[in-house]
ROMAR-743540 format. One line per 10 residues: their letters; for each residue x, y, z negated of N, C-alpha, C. Coordinates in steps of 0.02 Angstrom, whole numbers, plus 50000, padded with zeros to 5 digits. Layout:
// ROMAR-743540
A> X:Y:Z:X:Y:Z:X:Y:Z | ... $
// end
This chain:
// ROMAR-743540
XXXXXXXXXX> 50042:49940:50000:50000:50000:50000:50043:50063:50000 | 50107:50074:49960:50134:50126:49954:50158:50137:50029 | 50195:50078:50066:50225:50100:50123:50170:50130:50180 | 50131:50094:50176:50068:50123:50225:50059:50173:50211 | 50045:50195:50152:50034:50282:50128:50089:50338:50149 | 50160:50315:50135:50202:50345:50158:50215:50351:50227 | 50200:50314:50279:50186:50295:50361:50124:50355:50384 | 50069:50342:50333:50023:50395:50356:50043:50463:50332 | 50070:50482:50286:50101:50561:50280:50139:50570:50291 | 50212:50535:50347:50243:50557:50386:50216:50577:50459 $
XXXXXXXXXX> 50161:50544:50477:50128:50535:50548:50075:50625:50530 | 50044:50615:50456:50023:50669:50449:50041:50744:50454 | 50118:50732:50438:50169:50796:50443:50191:50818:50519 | 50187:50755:50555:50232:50763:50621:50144:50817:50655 | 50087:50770:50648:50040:50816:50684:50008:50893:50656 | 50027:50908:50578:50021:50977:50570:50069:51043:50593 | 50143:51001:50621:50202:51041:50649:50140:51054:50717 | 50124:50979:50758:50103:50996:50832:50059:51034:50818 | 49998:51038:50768:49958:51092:50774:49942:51166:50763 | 50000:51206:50715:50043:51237:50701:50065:51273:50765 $
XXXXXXXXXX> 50104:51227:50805:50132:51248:50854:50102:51264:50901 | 50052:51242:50928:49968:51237:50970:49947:51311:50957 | 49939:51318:50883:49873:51369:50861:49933:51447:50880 | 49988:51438:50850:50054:51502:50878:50029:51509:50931 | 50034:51489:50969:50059:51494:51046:50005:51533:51080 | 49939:51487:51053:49871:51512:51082:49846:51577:51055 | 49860:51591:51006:49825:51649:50972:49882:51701:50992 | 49953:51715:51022:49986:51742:51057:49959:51767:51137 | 49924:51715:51157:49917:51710:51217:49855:51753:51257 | 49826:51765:51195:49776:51814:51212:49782:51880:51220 $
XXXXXXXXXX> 49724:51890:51263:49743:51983:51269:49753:52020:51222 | 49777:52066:51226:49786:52129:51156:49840:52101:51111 | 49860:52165:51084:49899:52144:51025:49886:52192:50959 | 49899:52181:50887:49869:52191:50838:49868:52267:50834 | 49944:52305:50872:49944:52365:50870:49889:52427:50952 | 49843:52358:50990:49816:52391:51028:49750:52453:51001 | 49706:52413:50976:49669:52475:50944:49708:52552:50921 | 49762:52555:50879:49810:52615:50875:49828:52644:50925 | 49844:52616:50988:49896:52616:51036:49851:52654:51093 | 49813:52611:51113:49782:52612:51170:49723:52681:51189 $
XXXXXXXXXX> 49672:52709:51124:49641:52750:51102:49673:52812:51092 | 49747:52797:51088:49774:52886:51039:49812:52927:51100 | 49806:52959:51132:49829:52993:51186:49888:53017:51160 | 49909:53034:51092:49961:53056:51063:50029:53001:51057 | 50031:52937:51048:50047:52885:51061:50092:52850:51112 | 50156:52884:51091:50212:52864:51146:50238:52800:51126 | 50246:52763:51191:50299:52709:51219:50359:52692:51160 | 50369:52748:51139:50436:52727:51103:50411:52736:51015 | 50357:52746:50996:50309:52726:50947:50303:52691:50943 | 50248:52642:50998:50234:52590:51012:50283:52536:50976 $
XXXXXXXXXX> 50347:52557:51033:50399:52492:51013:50406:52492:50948 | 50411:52542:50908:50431:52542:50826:50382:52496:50811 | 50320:52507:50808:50270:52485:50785:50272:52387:50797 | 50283:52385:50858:50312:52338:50860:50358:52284:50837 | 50406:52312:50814:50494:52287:50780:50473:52297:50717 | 50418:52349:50676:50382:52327:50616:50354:52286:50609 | 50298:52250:50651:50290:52185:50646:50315:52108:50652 | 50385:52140:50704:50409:52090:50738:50388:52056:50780 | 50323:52094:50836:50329:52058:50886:50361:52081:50945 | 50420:52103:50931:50468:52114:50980:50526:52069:51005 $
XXXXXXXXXX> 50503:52008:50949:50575:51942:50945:50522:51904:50997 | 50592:51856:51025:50541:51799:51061:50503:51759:51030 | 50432:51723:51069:50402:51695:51019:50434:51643:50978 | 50452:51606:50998:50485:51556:50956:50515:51553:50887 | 50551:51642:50906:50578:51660:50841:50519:51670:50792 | 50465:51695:50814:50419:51718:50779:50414:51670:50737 | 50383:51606:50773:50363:51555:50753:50405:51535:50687 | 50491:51522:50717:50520:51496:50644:50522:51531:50588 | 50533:51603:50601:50517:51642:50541:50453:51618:50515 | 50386:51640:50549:50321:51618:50480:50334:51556:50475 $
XXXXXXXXXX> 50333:51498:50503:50362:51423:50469:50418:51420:50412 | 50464:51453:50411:50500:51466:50342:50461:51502:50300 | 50416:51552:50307:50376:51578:50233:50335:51525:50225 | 50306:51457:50287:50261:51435:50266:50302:51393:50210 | 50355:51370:50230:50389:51311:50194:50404:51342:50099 | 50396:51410:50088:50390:51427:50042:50315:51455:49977 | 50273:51427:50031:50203:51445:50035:50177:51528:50036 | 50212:51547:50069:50198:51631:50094:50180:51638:50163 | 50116:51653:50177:50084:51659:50224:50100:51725:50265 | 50148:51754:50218:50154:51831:50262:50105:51878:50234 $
XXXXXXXXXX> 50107:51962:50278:50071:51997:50249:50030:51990:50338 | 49975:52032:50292:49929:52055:50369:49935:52111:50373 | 49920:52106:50465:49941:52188:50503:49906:52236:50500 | 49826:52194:50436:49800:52276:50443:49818:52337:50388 | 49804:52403:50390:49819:52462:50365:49837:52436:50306 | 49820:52401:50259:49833:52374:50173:49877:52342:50177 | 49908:52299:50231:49985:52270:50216:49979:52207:50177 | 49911:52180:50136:49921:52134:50076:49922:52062:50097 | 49961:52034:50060:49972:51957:50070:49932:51916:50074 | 49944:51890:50142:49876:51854:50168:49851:51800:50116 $
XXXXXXXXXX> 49890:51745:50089:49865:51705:50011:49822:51773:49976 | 49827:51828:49963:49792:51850:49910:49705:51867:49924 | 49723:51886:49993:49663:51900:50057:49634:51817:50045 | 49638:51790:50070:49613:51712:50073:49596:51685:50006 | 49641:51685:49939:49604:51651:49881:49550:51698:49843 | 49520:51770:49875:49475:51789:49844:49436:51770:49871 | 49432:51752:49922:49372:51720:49963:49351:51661:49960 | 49399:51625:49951:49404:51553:49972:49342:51531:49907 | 49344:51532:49859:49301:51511:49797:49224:51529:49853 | 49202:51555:49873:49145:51572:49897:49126:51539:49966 $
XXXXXXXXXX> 49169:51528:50002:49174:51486:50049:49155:51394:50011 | 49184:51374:49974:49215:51333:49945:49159:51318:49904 | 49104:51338:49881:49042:51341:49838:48987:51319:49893 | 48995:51349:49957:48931:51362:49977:48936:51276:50039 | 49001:51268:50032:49018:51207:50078:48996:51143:50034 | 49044:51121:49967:49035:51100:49910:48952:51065:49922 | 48914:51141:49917:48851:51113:49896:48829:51087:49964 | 48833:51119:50012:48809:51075:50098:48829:51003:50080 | 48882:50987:50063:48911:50927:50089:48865:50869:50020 | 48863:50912:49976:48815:50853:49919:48773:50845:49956 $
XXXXXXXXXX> 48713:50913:49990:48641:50891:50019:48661:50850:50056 | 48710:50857:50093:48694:50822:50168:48706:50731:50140 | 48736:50723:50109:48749:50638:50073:48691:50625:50036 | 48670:50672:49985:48625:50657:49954:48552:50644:49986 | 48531:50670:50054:48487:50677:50070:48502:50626:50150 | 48550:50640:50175:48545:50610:50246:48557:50516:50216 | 48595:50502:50154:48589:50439:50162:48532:50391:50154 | 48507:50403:50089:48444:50378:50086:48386:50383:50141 | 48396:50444:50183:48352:50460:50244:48384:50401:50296 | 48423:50403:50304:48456:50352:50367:48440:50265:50349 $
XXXXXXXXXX> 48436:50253:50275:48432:50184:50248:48339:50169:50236 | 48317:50230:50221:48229:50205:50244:48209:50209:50323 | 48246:50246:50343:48233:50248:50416:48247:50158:50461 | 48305:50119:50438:48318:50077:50451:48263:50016:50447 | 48273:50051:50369:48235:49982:50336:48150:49976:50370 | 48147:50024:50391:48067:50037:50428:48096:50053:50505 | 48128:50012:50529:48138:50022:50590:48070:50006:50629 | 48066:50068:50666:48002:50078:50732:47939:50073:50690 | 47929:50121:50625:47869:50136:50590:47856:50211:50618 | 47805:50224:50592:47795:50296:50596:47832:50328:50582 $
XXXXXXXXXX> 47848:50323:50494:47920:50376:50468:47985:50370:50502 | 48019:50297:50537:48051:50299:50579:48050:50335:50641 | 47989:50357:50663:47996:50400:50737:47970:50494:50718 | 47948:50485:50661:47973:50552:50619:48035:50573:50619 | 48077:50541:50588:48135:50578:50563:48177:50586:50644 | 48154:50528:50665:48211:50522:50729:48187:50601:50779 | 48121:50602:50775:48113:50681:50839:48165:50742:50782 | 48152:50742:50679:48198:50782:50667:48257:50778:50657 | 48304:50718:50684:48347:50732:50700:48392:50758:50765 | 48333:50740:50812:48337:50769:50872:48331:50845:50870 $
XXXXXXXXXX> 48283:50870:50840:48291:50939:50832:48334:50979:50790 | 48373:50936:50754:48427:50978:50700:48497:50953:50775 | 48501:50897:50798:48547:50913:50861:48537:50990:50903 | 48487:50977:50927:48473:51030:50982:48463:51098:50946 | 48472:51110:50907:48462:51185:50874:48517:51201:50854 | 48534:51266:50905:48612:51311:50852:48613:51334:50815 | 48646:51332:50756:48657:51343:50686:48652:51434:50708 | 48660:51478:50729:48653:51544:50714:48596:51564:50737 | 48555:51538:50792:48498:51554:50804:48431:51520:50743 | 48456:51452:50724:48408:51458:50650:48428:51482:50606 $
XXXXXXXXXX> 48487:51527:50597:48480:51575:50527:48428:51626:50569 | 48454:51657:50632:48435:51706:50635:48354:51689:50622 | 48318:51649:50642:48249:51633:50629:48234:51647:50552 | 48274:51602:50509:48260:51598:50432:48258:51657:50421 | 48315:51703:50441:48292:51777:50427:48226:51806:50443 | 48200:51817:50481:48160:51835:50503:48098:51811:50483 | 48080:51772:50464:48051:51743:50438:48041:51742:50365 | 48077:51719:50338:48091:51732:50262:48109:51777:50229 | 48166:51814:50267:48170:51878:50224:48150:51928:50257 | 48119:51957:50332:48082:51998:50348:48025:52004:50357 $
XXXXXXXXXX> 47995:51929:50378:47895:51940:50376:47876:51934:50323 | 47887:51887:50274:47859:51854:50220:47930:51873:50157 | 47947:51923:50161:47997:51941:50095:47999:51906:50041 | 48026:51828:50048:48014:51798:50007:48105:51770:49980 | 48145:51780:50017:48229:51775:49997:48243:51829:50038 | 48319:51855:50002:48367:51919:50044:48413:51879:50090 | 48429:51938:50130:48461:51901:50185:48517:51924:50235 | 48554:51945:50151:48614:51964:50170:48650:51982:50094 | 48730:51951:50114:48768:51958:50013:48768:51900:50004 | 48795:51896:49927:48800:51875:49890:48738:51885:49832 $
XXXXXXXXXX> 48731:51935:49824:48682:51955:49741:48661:52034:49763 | 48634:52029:49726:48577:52104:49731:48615:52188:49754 | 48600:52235:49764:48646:52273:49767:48613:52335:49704 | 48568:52320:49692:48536:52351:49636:48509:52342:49561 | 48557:52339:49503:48543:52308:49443:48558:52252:49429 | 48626:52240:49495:48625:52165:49474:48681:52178:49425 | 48722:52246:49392:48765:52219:49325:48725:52230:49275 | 48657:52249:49261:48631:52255:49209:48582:52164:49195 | 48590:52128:49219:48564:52068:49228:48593:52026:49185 | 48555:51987:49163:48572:51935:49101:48605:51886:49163 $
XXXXXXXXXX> 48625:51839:49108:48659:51769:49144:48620:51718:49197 | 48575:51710:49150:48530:51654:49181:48478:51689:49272 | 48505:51796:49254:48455:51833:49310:48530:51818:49364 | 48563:51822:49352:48612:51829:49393:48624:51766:49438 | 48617:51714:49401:48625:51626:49418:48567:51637:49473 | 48511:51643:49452:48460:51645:49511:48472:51706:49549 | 48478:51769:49535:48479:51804:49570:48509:51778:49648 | 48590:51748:49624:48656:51694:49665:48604:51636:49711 | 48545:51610:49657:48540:51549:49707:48501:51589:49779 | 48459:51636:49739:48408:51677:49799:48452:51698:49874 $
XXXXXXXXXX> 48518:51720:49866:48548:51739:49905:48594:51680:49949 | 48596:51625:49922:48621:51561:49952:48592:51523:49963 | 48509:51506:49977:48476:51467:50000:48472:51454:50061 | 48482:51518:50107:48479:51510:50173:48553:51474:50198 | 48590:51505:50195:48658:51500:50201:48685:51435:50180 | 48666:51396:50127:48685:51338:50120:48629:51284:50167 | 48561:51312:50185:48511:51265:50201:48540:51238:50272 | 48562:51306:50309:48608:51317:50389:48664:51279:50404 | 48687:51304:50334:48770:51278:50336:48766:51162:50336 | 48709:51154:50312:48690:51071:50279:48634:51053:50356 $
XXXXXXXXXX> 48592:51091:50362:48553:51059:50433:48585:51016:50469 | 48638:51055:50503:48655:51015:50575:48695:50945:50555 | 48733:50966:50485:48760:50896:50479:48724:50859:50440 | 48653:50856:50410:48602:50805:50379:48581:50752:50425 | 48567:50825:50516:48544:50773:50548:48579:50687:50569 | 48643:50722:50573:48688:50684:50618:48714:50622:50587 | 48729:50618:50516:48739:50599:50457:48687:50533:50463 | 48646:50588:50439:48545:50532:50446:48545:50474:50487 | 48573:50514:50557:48564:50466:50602:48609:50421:50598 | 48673:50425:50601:48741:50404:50607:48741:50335:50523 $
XXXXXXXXXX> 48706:50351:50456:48698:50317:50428:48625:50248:50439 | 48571:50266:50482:48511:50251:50515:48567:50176:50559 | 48600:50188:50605:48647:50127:50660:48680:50083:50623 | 48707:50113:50578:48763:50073:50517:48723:50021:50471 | 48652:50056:50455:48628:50022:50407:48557:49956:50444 | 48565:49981:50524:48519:49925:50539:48560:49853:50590 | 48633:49879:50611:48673:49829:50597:48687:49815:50563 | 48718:49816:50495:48727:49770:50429:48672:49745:50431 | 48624:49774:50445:48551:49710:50414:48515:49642:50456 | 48582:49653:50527:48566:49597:50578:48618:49546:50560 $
XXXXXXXXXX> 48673:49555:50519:48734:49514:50495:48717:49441:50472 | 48734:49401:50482:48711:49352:50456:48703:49341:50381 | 48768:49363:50359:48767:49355:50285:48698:49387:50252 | 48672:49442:50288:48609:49452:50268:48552:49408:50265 | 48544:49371:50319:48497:49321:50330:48519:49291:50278 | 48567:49226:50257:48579:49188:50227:48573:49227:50150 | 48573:49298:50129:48547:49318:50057:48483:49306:50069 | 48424:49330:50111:48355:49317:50115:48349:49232:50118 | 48384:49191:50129:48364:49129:50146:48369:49084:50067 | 48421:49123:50023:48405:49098:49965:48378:49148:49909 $
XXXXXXXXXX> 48344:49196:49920:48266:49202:49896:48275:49266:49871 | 48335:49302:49884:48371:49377:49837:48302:49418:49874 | 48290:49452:49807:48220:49501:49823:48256:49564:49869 | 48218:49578:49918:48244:49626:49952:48280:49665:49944 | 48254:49711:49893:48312:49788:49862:48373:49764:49852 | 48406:49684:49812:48450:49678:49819:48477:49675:49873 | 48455:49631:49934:48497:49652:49985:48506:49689:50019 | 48452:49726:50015:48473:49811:50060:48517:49846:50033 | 48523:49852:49946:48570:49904:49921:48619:49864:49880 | 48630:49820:49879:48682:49787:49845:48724:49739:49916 $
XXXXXXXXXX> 48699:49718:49958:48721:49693:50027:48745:49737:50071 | 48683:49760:50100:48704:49783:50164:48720:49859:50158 | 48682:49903:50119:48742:49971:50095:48794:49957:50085 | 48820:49925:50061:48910:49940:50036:48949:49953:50085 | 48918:49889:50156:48948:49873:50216:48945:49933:50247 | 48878:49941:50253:48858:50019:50296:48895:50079:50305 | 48900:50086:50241:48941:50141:50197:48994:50163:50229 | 49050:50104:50250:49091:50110:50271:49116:50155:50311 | 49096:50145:50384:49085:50213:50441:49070:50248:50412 | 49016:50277:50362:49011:50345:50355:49055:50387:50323 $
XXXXXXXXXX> 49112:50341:50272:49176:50377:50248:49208:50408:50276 | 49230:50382:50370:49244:50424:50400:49242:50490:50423 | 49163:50490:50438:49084:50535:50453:49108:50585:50368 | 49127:50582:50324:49118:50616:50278:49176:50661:50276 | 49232:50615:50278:49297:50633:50290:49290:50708:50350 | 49269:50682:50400:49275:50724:50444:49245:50777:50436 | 49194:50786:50387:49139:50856:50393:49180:50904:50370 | 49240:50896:50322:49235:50950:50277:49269:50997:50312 | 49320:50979:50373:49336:51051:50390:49279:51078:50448 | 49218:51026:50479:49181:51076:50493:49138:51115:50471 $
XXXXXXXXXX> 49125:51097:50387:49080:51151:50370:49135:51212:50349 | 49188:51204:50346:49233:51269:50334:49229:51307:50411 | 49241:51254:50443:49258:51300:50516:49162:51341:50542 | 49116:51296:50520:49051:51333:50529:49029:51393:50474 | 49071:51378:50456:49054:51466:50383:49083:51500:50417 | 49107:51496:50477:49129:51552:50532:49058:51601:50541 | 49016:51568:50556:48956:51580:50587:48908:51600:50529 | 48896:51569:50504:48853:51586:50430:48875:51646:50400 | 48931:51644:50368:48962:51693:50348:48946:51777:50378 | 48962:51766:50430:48958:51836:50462:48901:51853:50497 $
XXXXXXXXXX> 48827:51808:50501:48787:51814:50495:48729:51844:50438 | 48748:51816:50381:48734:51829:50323:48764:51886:50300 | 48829:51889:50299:48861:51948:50275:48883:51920:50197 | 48909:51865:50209:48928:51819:50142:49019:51832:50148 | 49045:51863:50096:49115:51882:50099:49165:51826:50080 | 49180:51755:50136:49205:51716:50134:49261:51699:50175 | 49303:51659:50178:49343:51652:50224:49329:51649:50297 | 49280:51626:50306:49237:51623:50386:49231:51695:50420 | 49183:51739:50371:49208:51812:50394:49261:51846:50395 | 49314:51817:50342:49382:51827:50352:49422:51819:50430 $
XXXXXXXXXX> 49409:51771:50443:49423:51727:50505:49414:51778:50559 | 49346:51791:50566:49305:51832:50617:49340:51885:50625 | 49356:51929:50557:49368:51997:50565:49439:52014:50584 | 49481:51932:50573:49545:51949:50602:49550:51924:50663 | 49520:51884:50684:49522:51881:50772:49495:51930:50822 | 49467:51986:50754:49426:52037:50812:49502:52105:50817 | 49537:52107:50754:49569:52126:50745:49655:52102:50762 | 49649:52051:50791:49722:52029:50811:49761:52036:50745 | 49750:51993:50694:49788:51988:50650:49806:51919:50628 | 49849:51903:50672:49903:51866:50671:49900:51794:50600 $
XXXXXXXXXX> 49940:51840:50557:49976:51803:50505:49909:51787:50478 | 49845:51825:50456:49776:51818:50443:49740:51752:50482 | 49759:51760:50527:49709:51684:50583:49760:51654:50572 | 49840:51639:50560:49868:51570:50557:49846:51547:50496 | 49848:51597:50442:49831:51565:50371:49757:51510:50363 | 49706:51554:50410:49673:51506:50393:49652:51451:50429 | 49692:51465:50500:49709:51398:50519:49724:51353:50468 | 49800:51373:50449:49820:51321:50415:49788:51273:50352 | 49738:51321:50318:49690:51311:50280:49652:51230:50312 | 49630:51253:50372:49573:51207:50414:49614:51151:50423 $
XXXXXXXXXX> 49663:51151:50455:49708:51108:50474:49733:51049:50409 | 49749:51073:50351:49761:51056:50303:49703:51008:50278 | 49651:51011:50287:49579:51023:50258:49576:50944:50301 | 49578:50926:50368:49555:50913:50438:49594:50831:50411 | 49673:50854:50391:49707:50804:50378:49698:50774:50333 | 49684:50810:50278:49671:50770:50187:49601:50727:50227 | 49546:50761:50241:49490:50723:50242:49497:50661:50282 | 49551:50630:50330:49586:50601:50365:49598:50551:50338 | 49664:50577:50283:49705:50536:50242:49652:50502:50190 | 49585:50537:50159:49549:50510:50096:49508:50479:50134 $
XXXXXXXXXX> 49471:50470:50213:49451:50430:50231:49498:50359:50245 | 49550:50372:50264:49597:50292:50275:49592:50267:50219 | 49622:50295:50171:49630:50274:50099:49582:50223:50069 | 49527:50275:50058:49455:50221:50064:49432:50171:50112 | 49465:50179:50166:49437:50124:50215:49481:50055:50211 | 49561:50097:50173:49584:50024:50143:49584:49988:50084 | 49554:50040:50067:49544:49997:49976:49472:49973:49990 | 49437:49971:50041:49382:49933:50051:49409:49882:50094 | 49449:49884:50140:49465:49835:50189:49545:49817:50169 | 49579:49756:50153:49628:49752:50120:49667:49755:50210 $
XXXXXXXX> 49634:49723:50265:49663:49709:50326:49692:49771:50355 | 49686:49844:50332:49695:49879:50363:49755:49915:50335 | 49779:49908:50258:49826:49906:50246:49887:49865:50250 | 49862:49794:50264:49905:49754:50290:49921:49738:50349 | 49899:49799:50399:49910:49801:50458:49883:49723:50510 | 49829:49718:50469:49768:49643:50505:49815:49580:50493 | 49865:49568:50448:49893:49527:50424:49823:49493:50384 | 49824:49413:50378:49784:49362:50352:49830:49337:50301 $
// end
């Protein structure tokens, strides 16, 4: 087990260099550069400004150099500063946010387990019932629906026809420091209902379904038959049998969500007007800030791999064959 572990976080290291190197290159490659808004607008604004402005940031070295320089702050965990007017260190920019990002994902990812599994395992177990061709048209419709066009609905709806949640923030902008504890807790949930409901939809559906295939093959297995053939009352074999098996695939499926609900608080976020890393994200790609979008690359990236590594992990401490490389 140890050597396999060590095999997978060398293989893990070699593909965060390639992606690292990927995300440089590309976010270089685009039009503008961080000092264009200054530059481009100020008629006062000479050429040989410019360059200063430039050789202050350092993008006057070739890229490459660029590259090894922030790869040595990364290797020290210094993300650099960002290029906008405040200068402040991108870690400090990112961990005030990150808790809020990090809350509103957190809770997506409970609904979506808590709710898509049991949905996917009655769906099975009632394969081609009514409630089976229920859930299946809503999971078809949580596919086909883009996550920013149903906030924008929920808004509209909820917090503009029927003023029944706000729909935008975090918390109130009026009296919310004169608020007791328990006004504030709700005040918080009122303002994150939408935002977490958006952020959990699209992956309940998929989940639902994706647990729905898993759980009505395990239940064609033989070993299933042969529990029904000596007399085990059903519930045991649905949830003591054929879940465990089921389960399996979806570790993957779980593994994999977490950097997309980080990478979809892109969208939420700056929809809502929720002050998280996602709008972070946004406001520095609108802004060409550099050291700001690698950081939270690297964030995602980081994120992409652990959920990776804790899916293998689990898939071999459930499957001994996979750590022993299908050795018998």
């Amino acid at each position: 087990m140890g050597t396999w572990l060590l095999k997978r976080l060398a293989g893990l290291f070699v593909t965060f260099l390639g992606i690292t190197i990927i995300s440089f290159t590309i976010i270089h490659l685009a039009p503008g550069e961080p000092i264009s808004p200054m530059a481009d607008f100020n008629p006062k604004f000479t050429p040989e400004m410019r360059e200063r402005l430039r050789a202050q940031y350092g993008l006057d070295k070739p890229l490459y150099v660029q590259y090894l320089n922030w790869l040595k702050g990364l290797a020290t965990l210094d993300l650099g500063r960002s290029f906008a007017p405040d200068r402040r260190p991108v870690w400090d920019k990112i961990k005030e946010r990150l808790p809020v990002t990090l809350l509103i994902n957190v809770l997506s990812l409970l609904i979506i387990f808590c709710v898509a599994v049991p949905l996917g395992v009655a769906s099975a177990v009632r394969e081609g019932s009514l409630f089976d061709r229920v859930t299946t048209v809503f999971v078809f419709v949580g596919y086909a629906m883009p996550g920013f066009w149903l906030a924008l609905l929920l808004m509209m709806l909820f917090g503009i026809k029927w003023h029944l949640l706000p729909i935008s923030g975090l918390h109130s902008l009026m009296g919310y420091e004169h608020m007791s504890f328990w006004e504030k807790v709700l005040d918080w949930a009122k303002h994150l209902i939408l935002p977490i409901f958006v952020s959990a939809f699209g992956g309940l559906a998929g989940l639902s379904r994706f647990m729905r295939s898993s759980m009505i093959e395990a239940l064609r297995q033989d070993y299933i038959v042969t529990a029904r053939a000596k007399g085990l009352p059903e519930r045991v074999v649905v949830y003591r049998h054929a879940l465990r098996n089921a389960l399996l695939p979806v570790i993957t499926i779980l593994g994999l969500s977490i950097p997309g609900l980080v990478g979809g608080s892109v969208i939420f976020e700056s929809i809502f007007s929720i002050p998280g890393v996602g709008q972070l994200m946004w406001q520095a790609v609108m802004a060409r800030d550099y050291p700001v979008i690698m950081g939270n690359l690297v964030i995602v990236s980081v994120l992409t791999l652990l959920g990776n590594l804790l899916a293998d992990i689990c898939y071999a401490l459930a499957d001994p064959r996979i750590r022993l490389g299908g050795r018998s």
